[in-house]
N, C-alpha and C positions, 0 to 999 in steps of 0.2 A: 543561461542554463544549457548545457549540453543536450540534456534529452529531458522528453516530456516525463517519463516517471519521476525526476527527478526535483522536475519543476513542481509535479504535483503534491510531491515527498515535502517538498518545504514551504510551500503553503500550508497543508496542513499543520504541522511542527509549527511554526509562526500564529497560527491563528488559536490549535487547540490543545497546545502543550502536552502532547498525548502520552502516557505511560507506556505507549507501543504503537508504533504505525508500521505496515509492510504494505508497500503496492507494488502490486507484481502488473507487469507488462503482459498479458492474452494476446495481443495481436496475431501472436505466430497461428493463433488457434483459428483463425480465422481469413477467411478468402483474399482480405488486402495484404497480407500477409506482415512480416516481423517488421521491418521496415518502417509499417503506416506509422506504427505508436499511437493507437487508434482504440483499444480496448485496454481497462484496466481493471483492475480487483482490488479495494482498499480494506483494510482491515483495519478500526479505530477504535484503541482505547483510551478515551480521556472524563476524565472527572466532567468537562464542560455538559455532557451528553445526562449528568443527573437531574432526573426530573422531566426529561424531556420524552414525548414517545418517541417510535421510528421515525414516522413520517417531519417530524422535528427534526431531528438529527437528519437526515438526509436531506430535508430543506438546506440546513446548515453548514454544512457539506458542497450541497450545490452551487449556493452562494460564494463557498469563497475560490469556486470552479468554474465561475460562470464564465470568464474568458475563455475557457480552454475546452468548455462543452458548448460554446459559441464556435469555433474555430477549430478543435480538432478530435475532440474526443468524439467517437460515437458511441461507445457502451461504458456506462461505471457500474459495477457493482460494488454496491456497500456490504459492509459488517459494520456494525457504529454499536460500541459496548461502553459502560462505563465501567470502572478498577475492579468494582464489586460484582457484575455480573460475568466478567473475564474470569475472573477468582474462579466464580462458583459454575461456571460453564466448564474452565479450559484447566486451572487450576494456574499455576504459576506459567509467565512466558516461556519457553523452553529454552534452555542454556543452546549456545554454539556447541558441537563437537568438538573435543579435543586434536588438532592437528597430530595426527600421526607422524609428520614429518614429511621428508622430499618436496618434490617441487615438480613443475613440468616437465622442465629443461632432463630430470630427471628420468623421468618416466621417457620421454623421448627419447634418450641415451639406450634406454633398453630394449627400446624395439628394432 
């Protein structure tokens, strides 16, 4: 794996087939700075999490994190939802933006 969000991105995906996952990298937010890959933020929606409480779901979570909160992670924050309560919380995933177009190379040109 290139990097650690990524690594954690597909564990998850592997283990909880999830209707949406986002883990965002915090690191920068904090004193070890962007670098460490040290702080994360998961966001899970998967059907596995029905029936389970919080503290369940984060157990579950943990588990299949445990190498990497053994060795490098020092903060995770969860969100652990199931399809239904994403629904009625968040409503639908939210689409990408439509590319306007250009590019960088573009934008550089113009300055």
């Amino acid at each position: 794996m290139s990097n650690m969000r990524d690594q954690i991105e597909k564990k998850l995906v592997d283990e909880f087939s999830p209707d949406y996952v986002d883990v965002k990298d915090e690191s920068y937010m904090h004193a070890s700075g962007p670098q460490a890959q040290s702080h994360f933020k998961v966001t899970l929606v998967s059907e596995a999490f029905d029936g389970l409480r919080l503290i369940q779901r984060h157990r579950a979570v943990n588990a299949v994190l445990a190498e990497e909160l053994r060795d490098q992670i020092h903060a995770l924050a969860l969100h652990t939802y199931t399809p239904l309560e994403w629904k009625e919380k968040f409503g639908q995933v939210p689409s990408s933006p439509a590319c306007r177009g250009g590019s960088k190379e573009d934008s550089a040109a113009s300055n």
